[in-house]
C-alpha positions as CSV (number, residue, x, y, z in Angstrom):
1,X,0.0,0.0,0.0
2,X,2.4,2.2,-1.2
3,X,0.9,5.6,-2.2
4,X,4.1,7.1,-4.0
5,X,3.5,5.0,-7.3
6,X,-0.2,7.0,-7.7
7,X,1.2,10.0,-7.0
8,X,3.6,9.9,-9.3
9,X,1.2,8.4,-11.9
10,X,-0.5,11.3,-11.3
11,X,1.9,14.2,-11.4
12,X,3.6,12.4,-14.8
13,X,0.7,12.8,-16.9
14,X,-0.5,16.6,-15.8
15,X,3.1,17.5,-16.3
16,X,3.5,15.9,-19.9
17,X,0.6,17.2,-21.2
18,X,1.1,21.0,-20.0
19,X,4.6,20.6,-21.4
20,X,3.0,19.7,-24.8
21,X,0.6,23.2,-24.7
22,X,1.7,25.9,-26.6
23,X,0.9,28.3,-23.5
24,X,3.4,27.5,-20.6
25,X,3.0,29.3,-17.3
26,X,4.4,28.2,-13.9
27,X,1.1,28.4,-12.3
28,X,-0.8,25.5,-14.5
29,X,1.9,23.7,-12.3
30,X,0.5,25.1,-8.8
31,X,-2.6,22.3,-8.6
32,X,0.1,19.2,-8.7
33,X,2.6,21.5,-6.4
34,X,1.4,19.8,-2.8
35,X,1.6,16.2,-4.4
36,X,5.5,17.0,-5.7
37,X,6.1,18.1,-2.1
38,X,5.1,15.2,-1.0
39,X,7.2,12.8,-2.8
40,X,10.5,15.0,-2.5
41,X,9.7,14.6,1.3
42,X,10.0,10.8,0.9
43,X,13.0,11.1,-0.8
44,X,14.6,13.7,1.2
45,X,13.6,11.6,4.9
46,X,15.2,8.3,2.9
47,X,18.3,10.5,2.5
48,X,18.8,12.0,5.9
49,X,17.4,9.1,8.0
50,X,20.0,6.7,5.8
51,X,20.9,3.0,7.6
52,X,22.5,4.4,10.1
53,X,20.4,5.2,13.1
54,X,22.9,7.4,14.9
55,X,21.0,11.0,15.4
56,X,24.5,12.5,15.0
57,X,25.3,10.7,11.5
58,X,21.3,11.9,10.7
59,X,22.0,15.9,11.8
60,X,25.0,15.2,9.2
61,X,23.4,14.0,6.4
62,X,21.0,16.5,6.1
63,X,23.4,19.8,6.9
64,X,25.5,18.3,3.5
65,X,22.0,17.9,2.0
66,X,21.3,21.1,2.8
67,X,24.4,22.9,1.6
68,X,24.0,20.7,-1.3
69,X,20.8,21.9,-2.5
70,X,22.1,26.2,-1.2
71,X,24.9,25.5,-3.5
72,X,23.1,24.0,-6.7
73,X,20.6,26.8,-6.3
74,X,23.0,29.5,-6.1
75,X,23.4,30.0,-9.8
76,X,19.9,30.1,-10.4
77,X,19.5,32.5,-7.7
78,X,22.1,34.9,-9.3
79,X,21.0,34.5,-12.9
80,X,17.2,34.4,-12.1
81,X,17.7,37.9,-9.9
82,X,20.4,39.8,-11.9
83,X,20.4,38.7,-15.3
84,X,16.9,37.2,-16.5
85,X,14.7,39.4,-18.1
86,X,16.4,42.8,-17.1
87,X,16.1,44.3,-20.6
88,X,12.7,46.2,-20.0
89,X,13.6,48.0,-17.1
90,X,17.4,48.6,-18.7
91,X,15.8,50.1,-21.7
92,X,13.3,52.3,-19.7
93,X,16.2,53.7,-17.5
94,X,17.7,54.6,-20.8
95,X,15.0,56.2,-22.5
96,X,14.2,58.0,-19.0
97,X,17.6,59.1,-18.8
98,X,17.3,60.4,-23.0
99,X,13.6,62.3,-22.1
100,X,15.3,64.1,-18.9
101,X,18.1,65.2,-21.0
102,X,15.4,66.6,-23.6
103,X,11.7,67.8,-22.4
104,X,9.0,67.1,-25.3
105,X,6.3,64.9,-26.3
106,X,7.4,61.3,-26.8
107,X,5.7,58.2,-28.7
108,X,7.2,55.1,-27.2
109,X,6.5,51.8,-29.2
110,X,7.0,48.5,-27.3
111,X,7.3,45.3,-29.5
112,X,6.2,43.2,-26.8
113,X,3.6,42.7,-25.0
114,X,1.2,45.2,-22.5
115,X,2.3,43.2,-19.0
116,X,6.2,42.7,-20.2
117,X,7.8,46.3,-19.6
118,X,7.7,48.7,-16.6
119,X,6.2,51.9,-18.2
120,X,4.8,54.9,-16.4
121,X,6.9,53.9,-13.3
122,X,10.0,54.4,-14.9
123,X,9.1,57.1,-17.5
124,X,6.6,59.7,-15.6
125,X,8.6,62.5,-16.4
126,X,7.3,66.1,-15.1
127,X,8.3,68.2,-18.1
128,X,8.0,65.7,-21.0
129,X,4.4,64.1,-22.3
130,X,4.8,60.8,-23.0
131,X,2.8,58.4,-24.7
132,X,3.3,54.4,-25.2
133,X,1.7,51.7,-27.7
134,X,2.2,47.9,-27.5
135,X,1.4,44.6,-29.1
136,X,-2.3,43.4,-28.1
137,X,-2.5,42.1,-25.4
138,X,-6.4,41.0,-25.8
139,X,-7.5,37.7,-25.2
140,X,-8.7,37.9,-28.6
141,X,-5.5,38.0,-30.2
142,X,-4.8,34.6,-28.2
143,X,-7.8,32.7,-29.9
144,X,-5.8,32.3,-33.5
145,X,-4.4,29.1,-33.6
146,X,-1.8,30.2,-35.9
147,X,-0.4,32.7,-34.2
């Protein structure tokens, strides 16, 4: 009466077929989340309780899992919060920086979509009228298969 074999049976399927949709999001992943916990759990016990039943040889195994796991995240942790995805806000510093120099009317175009840049937070400028135009964003434009 093992319940790790359903789970997994399970979390495979849900898994494969969001991987196979053409709209990817980490939330369609939040419903199976609890279940994945659950069997990382297992695992992670079988590591730290091992065959030794020594409480000192236990508190040991899991500080070296523990750094383990800080040290395999660390470059995800670094790329995810310095690197990934800084281009919107780096351009709007730039063009901030270019309006301040130069008070006027601007037309910004954005070749991405509404929700991907930082807009009128990083270019409210008091002296300089700006206005910005996007992609659609409508859940319209979503409905072509094609696109």
């Amino acid at each position: 009466d093992n319940p790790l074999p359903t789970l997994f049976a399970i979390i495979s399927p849900y898994i494969a077929l969001h991987s196979v949709s053409a709209h990817k999001e980490f939330r369609f992943l939040l419903p199976i989340l609890p279940l994945v916990c659950i069997l990382v759990g297992q695992k992670v016990s079988k590591i730290v309780e091992g065959t030794e039943s020594s409480t000192h040889a236990q508190l040991r195994r899991c500080k070296l899992l523990f750094k383990g796991l800080l040290v395999s995240n660390f470059p995800h942790l670094k790329y995810l919060s310095m690197i990934h995805q800084r281009g919107p806000i780096a351009l709007n510093q730039f063009l901030s920086a270019r309006m301040e120099e130069n008070a006027r009317s601007y037309t910004v175009h954005y070749l991405m979509g509404c929700h991907s840049a930082p807009v009128y937070s990083h270019l409210h400028m008091p002296n300089s009228n700006v206005t910005v135009r996007y992609l659609d964003c409508s859940p319209e434009c979503r409905s072509d298969e094609e696109a």
